[in-house]
C-alpha positions in Angstrom: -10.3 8.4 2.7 -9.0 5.4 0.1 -5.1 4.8 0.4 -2.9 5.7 -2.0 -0.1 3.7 -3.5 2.4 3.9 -6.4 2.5 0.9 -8.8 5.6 -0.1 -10.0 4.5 -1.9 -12.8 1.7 0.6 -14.5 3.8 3.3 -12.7 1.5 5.8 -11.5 -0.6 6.2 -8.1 -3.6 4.1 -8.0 -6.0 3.9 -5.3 -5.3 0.2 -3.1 -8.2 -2.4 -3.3 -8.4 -4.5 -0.5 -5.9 -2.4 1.8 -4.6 -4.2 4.9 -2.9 -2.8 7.7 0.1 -5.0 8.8 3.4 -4.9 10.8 7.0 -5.5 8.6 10.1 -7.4 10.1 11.8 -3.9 11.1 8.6 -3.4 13.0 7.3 -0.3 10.8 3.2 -0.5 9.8 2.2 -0.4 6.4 -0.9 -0.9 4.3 -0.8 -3.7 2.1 -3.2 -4.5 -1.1 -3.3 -4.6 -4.7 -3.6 -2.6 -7.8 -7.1 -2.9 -9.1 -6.1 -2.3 -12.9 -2.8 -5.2 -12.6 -3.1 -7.0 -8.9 0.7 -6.2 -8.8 1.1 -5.8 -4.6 1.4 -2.0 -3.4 2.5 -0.8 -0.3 2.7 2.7 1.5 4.3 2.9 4.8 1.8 4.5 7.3 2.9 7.0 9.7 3.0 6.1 13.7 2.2 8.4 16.3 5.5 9.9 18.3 
């Protein structure tokens, strides 16, 4: 299944080329990539198991 994101600067969801996984300061994981139609940087917080 492709990640989602939201672009900011086409704003509307887009599908995340290149999708990461990394770990913010705060500790919380997230998928990090690009918009394929702008290469503006998207992120979507991805959830951790309890």
């Amino acid at each position: 299944m492709p990640a989602v994101g939201f672009c900011v600067k086409c704003r509307k969801k887009v599908e995340i080329k290149d999708a990461q996984e990394v770990t913010l300061k705060n500790g919380r994981k997230a998928l990090k990539g690009s918009c394929p139609f702008c290469g503006t940087p998207v992120y979507v917080f991805v959830k951790t198991k309890a």
